[in-house]
N, C-alpha and C positions, 0 to 999 in steps of 0.2 A: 583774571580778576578784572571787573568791569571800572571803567574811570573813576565813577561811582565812589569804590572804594580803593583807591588810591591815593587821592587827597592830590588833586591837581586843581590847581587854583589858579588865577591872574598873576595869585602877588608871590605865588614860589618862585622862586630860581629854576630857568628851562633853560637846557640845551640842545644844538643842535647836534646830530652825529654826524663826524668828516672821519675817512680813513686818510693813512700816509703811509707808503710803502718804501722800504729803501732794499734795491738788490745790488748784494754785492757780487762780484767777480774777482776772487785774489786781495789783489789791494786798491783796488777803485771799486764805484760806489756809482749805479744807475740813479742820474737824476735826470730833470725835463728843463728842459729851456724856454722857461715862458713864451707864446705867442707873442710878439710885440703889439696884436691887436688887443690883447687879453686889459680887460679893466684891472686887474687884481694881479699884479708880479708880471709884469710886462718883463722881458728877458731876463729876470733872475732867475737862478736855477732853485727847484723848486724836489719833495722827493714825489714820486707817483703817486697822486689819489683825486678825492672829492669827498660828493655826500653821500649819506648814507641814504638809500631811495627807501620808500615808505615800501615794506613789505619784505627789507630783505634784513637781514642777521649783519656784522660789522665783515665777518670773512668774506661771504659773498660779495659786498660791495667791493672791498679789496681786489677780490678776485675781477671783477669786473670791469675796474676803475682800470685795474694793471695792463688788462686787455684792450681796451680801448682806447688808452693811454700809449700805448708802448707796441700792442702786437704778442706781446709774453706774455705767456702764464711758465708759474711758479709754484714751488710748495711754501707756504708762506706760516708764520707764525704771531701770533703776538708777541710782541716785546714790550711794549705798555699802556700806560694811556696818559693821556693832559685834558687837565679842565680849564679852557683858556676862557681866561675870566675878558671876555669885551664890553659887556655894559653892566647894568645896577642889574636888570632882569633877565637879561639872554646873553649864554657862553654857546663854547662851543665845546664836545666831548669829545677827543682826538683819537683816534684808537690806531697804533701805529706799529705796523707789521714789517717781520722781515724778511729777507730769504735770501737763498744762494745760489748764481747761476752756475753750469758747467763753462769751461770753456769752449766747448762744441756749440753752445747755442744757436739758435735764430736770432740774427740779429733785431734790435727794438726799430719799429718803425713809427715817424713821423706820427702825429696827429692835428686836430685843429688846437689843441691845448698848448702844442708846442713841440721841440725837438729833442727828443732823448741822447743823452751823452751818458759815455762812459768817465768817468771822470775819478783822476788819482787821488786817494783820502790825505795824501799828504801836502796835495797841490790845494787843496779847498779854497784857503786863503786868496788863492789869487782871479778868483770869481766872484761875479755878486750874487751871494746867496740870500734866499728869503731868510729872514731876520735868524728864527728859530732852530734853522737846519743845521749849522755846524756845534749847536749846542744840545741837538739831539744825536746827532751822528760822535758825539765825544764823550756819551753817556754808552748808547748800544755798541761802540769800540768797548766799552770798560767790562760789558755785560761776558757772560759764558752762555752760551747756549744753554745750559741746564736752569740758571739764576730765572727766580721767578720773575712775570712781568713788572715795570718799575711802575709808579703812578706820580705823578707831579701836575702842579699849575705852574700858567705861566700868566703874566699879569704886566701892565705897565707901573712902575712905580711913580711918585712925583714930579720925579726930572724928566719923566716921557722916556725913561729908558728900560728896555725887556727884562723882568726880570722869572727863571724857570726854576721853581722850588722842586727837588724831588724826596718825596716822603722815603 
C-alpha cells in the first residue's frame, strides 16, 4: 500500500523500531556492559540490540544486532513488544526477543557497543542495569514459552519515575 494511502501525516504519532534480545543460559541471562564511551548507558548493563535498519523485518535486525553485538547467533523468538512513549510526537516500538543458549556455546565476544557478561538472574540487583531491564526480565521470567507475545508501554509518570504497563 502506497503512503498515499496509509494516512501518515506530521501530526500522527511515529515511532521508531529498536529490537532487545535477552539469551539465557540455565539461570543467568546474556547482557552487554555499556562501552563507557557510549552516549546512551555508559557501563550499565544493557539486553542485546538497536534499531531496526530501513529494509529489514524486526527478526532480522535481532538477528543482526545479536551478531554484531555479541559474536552469537541464536534461535530467537518474540516475547513482546513496548511502545515507549518519549515525546508528544515520536516513541519508540520495542520489539523484544528471546532465546536459549546450549551450555557448549561460543562464547560472546566483546564489541564497540560494549562487553557481554553472563550474568545470574538472581544477582541482577547488584548491578546498574538500564532502567527498564529487570522489569522486563521479571515479566519474560513469569512468561511460558507457549504464552502469547505480551504488549505493554512504558512512559515516565509525574514524579520522573518509569512507569511499564502491560496490557
Amino acid at each position: 500500500m502506497p503512503s498515499s494511502d496509509q494516512g501518515i501525516t506530521p501530526d500522527r504519532y511515529m515511532l521508531i523500531p529498536r529490537v532487545l534480545i535477552f539469551l539465557t543460559r540455565g539461570d543467568t541471562v546474556l547482557l552487554i556492559k555499556g562501552a563507557p564511551t557510549k552516549r546512551l548507558w555508559a557501563d550499565k548493563y544493557n539486553g542485546i540490540g538497536g534499531h531496526v535498519e530501513r529494509g529489514e523485518d524486526a527478526l532480522s535486525a535481532a538477528r543482526r544486532e545479536l551478531l554484531e553485538e555479541t559474536g552469537l547467533s541464536a534461535d530467537l523468538r518474540l516475547a513482546g513488544t513496548v511502545i515507549v512513549d518519549v515525546e508528544q510526537t515520536i516513541g519508540v516500538g520495542l520489539y523484544v526477543f528471546v532465546g536459549e543458549l546450549e551450555q557448549n556455546y561460543v562464547s560472546a565476544q566483546p564489541s564497540a557497543e560494549g562487553i557481554p557478561e553472563w550474568l545470574s538472574l538472581s544477582a541482577l540487583a547488584n548491578y546498574p542495569l538500564v532502567e527498564d531491564v529487570a522489569i522486563l526480565l521479571q515479566k519474560l521470567q513469569s512468561m511460558r514459552p507457549s504464552d502469547p507475545p505480551f504488549s505493554a508501554r512504558s512512559f515516565y509518570n509525574t514524579a520522573g519515575k518509569l512507569q511499564v504497563r502491560f496490557s
